[in-house]
LUMDRENRO-938032 format. One line per field, with one value per residue: y, x, z of N, C-alpha, C in turn; residue in three letters; residue number from 1. Coordinates in nm, 4 decimals, m for minus. Atoms other than C-alpha are relative to their C-alpha. Last residue first. Example, Ala and Ser with C-alpha at 12.3 -4.5 7.8 and 13.67 -1.06 7.14 Angstrom:
BEGIN
n_v	c(m0.1190_m0.1190)
n_u	c(m0.0820_0.0890)
n_w	c(m0.0060_0.0000)
ca_v	c(m0.1060_m0.4500)
ca_u	c(1.3670_1.2300)
ca_w	c(0.7140_0.7800)
c_v	c(0.1090_0.1200)
c_u	c(m0.0770_0.0900)
c_w	c(0.0730_0.0000)
vexnu	c(SER_ALA)
filo	c(2_1)
END
This chain:
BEGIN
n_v	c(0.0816_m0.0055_m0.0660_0.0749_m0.0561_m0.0462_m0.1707_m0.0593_m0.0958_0.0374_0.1432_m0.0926_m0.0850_0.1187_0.0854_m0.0482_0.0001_0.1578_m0.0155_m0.0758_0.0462_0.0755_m0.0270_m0.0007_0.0958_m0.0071_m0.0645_0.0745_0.0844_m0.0480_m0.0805_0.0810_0.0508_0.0488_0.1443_0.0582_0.0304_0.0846_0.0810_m0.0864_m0.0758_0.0812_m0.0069_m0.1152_m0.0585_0.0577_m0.1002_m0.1230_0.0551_0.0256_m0.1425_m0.0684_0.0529_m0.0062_m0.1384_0.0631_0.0722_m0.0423_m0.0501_0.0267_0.0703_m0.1219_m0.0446_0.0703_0.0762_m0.0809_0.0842_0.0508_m0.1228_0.0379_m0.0510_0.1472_0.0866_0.0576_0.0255_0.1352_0.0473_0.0671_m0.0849_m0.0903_m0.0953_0.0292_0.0206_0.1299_0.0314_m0.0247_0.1110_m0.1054_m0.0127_0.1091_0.0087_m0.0889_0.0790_0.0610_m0.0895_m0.0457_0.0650_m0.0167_m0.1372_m0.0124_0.0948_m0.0516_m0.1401_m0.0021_0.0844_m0.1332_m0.0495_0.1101_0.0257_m0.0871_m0.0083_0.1239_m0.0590_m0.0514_0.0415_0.0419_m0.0870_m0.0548_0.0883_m0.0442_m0.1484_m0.0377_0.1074_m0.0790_m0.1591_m0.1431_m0.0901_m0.0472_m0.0925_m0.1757_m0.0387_m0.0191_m0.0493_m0.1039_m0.0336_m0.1032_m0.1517_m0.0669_m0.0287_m0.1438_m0.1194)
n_u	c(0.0878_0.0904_m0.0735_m0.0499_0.0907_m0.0521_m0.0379_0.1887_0.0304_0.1019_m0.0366_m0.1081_0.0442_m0.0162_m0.1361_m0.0471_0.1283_m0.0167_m0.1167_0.0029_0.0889_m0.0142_m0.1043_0.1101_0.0522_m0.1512_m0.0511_0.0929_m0.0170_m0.1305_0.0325_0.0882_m0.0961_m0.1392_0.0114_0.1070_m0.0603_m0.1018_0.0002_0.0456_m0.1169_m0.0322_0.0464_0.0286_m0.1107_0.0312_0.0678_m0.0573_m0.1344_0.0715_0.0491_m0.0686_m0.0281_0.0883_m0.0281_m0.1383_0.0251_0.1514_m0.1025_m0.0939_0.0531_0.0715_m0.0877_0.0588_m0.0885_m0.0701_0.0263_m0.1361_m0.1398_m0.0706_0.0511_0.0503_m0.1142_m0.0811_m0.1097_m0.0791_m0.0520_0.0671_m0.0337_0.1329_m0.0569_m0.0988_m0.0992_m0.0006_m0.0371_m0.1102_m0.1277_m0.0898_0.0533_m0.0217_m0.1328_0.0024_0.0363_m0.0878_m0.0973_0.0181_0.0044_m0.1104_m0.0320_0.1139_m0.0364_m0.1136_0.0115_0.1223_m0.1139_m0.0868_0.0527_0.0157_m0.1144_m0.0108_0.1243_m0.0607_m0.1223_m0.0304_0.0513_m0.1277_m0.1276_0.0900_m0.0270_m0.1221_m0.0261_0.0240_m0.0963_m0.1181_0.0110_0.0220_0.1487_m0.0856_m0.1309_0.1069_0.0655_m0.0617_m0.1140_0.1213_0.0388_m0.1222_0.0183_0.1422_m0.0715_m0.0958_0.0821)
n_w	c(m0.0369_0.1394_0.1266_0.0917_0.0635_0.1558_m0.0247_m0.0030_0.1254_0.1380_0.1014_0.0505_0.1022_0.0851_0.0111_0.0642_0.0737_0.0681_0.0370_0.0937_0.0669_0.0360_0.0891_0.1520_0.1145_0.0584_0.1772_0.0712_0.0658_0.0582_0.1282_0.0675_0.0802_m0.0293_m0.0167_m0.1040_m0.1461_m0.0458_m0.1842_m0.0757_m0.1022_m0.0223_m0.1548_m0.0965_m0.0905_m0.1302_m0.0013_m0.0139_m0.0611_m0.1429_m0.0682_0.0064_m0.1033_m0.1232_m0.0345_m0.1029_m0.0940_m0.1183_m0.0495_m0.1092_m0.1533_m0.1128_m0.0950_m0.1687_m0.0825_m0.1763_m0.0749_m0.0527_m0.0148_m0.1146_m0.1154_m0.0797_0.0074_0.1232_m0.0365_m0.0030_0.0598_0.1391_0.0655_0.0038_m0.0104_m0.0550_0.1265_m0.0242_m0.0902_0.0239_0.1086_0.0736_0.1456_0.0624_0.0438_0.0733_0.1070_0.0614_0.0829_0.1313_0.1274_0.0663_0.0663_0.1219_0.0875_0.0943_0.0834_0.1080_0.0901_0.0652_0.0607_0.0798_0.0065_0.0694_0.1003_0.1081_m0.0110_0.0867_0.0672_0.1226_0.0733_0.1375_0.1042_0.0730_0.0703_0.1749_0.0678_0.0411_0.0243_m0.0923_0.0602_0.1356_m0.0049_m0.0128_0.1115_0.1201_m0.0544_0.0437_0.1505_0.0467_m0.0362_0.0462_0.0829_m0.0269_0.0000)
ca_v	c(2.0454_2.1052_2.2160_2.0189_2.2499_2.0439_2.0565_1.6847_1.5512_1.2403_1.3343_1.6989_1.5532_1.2711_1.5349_1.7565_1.4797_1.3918_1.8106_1.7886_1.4805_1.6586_1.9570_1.7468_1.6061_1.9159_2.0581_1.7287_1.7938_2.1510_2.1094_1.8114_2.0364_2.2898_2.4747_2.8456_2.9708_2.8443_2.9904_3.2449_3.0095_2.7514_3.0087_3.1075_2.7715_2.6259_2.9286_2.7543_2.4005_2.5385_2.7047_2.4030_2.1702_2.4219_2.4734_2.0925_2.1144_2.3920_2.2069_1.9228_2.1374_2.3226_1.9973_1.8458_2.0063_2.1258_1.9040_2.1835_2.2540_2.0729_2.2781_2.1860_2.4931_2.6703_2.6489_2.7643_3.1159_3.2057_3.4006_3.1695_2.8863_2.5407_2.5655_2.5513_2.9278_2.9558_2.6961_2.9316_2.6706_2.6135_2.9602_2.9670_2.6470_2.8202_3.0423_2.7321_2.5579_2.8786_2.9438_2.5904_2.5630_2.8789_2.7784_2.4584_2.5942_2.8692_2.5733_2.3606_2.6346_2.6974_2.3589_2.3311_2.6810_2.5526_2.2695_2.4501_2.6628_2.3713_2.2007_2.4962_2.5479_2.1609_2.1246_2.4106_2.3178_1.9757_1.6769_1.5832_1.6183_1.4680_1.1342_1.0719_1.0956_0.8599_0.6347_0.7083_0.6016_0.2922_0.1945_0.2731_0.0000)
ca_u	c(5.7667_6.1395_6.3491_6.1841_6.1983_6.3661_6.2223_5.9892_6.3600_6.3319_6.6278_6.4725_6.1436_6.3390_6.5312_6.1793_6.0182_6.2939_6.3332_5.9462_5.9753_6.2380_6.0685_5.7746_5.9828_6.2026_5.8472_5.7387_6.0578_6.0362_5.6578_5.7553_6.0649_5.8362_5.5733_5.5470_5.8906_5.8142_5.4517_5.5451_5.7862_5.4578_5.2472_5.4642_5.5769_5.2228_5.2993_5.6046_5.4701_5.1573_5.3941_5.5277_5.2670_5.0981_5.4466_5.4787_5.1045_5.1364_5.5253_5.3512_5.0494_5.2626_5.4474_5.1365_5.2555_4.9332_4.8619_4.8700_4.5151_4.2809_3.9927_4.1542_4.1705_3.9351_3.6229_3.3499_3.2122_2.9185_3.0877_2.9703_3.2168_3.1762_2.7943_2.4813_2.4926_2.4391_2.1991_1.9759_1.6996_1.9015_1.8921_1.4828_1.4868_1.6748_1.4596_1.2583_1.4698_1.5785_1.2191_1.1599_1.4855_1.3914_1.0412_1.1568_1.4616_1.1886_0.9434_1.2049_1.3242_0.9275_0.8530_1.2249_1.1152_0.7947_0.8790_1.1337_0.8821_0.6029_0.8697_0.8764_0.5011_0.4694_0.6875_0.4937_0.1739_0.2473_0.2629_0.6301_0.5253_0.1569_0.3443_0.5608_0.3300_0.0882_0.4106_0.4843_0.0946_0.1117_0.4635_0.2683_0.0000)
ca_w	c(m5.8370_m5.8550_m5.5725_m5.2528_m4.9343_m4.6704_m4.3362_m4.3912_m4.4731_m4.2505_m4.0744_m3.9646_m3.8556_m3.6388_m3.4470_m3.4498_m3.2657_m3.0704_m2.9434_m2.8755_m2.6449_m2.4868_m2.3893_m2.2840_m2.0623_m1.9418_m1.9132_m1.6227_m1.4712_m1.3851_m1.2763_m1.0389_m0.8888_m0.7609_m0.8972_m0.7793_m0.8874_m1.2666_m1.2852_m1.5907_m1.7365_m1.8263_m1.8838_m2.1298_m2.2663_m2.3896_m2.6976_m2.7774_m2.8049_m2.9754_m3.2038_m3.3197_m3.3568_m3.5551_m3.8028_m3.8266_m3.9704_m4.1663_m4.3357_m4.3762_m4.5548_m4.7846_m4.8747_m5.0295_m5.3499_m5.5163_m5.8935_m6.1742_m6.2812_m6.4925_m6.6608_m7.0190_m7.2616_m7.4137_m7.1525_m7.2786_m7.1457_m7.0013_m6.6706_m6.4205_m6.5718_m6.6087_m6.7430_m6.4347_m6.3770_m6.7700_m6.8070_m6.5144_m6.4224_m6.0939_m5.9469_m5.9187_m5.7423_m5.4494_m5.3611_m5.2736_m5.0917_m4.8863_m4.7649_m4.6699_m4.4697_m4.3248_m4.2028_m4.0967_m3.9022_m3.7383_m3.6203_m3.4911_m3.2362_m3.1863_m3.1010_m2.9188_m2.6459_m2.6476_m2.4692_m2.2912_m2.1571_m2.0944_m1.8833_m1.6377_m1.6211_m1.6288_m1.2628_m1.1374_m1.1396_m1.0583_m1.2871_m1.1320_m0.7664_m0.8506_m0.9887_m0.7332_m0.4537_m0.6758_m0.6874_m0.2885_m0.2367_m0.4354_m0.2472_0.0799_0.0000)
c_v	c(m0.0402_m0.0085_m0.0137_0.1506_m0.0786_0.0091_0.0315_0.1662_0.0943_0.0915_m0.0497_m0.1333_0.0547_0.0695_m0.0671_m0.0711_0.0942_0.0149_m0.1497_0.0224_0.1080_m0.1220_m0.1226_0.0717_m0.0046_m0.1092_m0.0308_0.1027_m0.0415_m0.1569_0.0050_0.0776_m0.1110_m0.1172_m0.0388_m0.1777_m0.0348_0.0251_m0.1121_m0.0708_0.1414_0.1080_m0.0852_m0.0515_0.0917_0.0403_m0.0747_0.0375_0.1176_m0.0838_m0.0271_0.1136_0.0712_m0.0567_0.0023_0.1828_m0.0313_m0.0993_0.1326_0.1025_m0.0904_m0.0763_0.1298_0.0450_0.0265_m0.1115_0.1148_m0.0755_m0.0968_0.1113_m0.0195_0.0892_m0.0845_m0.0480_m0.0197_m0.0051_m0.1254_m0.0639_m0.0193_0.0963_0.0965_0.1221_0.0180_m0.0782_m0.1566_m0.0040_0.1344_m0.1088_0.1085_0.0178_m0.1483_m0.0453_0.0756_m0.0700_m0.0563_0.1458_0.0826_m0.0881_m0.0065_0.1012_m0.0304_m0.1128_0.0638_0.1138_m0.0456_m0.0805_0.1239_0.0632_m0.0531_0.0039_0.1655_0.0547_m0.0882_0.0852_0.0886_m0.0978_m0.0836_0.1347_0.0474_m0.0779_m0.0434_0.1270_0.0544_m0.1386_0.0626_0.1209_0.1139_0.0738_0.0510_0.0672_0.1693_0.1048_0.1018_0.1623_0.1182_m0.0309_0.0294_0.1606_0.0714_0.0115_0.1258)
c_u	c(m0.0698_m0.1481_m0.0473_0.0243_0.0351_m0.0889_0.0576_0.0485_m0.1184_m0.0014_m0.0592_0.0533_0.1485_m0.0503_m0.0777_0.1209_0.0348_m0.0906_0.0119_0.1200_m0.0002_m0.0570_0.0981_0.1025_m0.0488_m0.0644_0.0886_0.0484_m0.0888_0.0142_0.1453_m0.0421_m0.0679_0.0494_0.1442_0.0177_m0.1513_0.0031_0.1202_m0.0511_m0.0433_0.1870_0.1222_m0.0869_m0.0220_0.1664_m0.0800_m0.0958_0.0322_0.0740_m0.1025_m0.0269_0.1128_0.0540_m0.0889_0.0004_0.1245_0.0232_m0.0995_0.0375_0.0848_m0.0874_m0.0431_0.1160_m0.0734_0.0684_0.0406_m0.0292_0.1058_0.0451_0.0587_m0.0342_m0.0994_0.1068_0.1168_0.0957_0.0109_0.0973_m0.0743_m0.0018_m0.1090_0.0333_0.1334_0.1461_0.0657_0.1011_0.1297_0.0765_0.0956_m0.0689_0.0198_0.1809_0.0148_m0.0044_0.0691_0.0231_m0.0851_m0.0189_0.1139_0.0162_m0.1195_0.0228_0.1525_m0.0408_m0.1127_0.0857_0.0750_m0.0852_m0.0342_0.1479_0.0498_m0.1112_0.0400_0.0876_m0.0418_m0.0956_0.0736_0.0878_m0.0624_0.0465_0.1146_0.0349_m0.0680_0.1325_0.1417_0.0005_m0.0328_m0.1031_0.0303_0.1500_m0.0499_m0.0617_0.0648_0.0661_m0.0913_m0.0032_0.1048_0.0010_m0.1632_0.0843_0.0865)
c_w	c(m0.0868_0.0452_m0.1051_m0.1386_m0.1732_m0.1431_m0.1468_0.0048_m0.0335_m0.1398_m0.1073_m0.0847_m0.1273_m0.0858_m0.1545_m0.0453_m0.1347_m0.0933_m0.1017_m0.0449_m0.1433_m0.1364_m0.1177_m0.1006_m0.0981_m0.0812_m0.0402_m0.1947_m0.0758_m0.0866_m0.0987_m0.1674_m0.1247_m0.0790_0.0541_0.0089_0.0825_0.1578_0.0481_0.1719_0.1445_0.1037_0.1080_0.0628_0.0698_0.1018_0.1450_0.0852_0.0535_0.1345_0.0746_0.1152_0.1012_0.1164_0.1335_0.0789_0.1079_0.0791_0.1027_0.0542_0.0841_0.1318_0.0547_0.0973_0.1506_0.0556_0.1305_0.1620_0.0211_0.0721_0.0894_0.1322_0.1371_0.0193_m0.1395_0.0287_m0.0238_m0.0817_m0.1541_m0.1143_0.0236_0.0592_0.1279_m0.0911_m0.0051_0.1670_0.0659_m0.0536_m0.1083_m0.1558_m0.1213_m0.0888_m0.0697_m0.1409_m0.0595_m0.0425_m0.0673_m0.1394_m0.0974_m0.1048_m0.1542_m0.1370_m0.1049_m0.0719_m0.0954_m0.0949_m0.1257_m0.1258_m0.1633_m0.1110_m0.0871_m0.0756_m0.1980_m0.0381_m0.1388_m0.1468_m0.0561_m0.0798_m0.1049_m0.1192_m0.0654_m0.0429_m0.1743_m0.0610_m0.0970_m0.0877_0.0737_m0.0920_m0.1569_0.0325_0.0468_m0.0794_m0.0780_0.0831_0.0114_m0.1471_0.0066_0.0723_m0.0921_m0.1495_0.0000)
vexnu	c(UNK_UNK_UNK_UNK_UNK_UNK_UNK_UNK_UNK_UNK_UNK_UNK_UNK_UNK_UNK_UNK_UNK_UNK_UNK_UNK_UNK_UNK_UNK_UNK_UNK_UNK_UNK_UNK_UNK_UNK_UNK_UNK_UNK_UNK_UNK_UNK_UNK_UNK_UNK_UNK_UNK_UNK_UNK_UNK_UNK_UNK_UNK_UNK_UNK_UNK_UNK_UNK_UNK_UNK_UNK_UNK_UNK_UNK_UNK_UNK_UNK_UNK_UNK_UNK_UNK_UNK_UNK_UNK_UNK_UNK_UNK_UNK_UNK_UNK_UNK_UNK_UNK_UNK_UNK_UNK_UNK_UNK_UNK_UNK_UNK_UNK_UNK_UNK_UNK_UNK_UNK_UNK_UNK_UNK_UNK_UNK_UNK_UNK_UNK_UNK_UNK_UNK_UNK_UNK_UNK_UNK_UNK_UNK_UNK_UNK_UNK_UNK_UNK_UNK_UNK_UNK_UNK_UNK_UNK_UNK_UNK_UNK_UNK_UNK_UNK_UNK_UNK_UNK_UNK_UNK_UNK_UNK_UNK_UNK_UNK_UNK_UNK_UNK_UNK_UNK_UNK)
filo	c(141_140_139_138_137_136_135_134_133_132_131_130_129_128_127_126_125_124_123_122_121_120_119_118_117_116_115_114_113_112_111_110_109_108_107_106_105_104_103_102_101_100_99_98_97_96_95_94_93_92_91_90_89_88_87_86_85_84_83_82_81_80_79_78_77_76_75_74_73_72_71_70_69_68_67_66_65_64_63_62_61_60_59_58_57_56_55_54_53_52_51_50_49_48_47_46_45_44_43_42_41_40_39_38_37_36_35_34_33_32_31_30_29_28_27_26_25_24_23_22_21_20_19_18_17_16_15_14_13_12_11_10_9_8_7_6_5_4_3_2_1)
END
């Protein structure tokens, strides 16, 4: 009998007054949320149908022309992005140093050894970068 009356308990706490007010805000908080992305997404597709019936939007070139030579291009050396990506690791190495010298006389000998490690780590990392050749700028492409 008592679990019956802490269910019904239950139940009138969470159905309460003030329990639905605050659920009925977020409720229509999403309904509306949902309502506005619908509305746009409607709006945009069909502006959008307009654009598509244009041939000359839809040709290689907005301009109207044909193309008189081939559309390829020249392949992009993939060495700009090694040499971004060695650059990020880089300078977020550097740039975790200033805080890092700015609270040297607070940490004690744990903080000193944990940056000589990471120092390290980043000195082997560049070591093996440099061997591999990933720093040297190729001469033809």
């Amino acid at each position: 009998m008592n679990i019956i009356k802490y269910q019904n308990n239950f139940r009138d706490k969470i159905f309460s007054s003030y329990y639905a007010q605050e659920y009925s805000k977020i409720l229509l908080f999403f309904l509306l949320a949902l309502l506005i992305a619908s509305l746009l997404l409607t709006i945009s597709y069909c502006l959008s149908l307009n654009s598509l019936k244009d041939t000359e939007k839809l040709s290689e070139y907005e301009c109207g022309f044909e193309p008189f030579d081939t559309a390829t291009r020249y392949p992009f050396d993939i060495h700009f992005y090694v040499v971004g990506i060695l650059f990020l690791i880089f300078d977020i190495e550097i740039a975790l140093l200033f805080p890092w010298v700015l609270g040297l006389k607070y940490m004690g000998s744990l903080g000193i050894t944990a940056m000589i490690f990471v120092l390290f780590i980043l000195l082997a990392g560049f070591i093996y970068e440099w061997f591999r050749g990933a720093l040297n700028w190729p001469t033809k492409i």
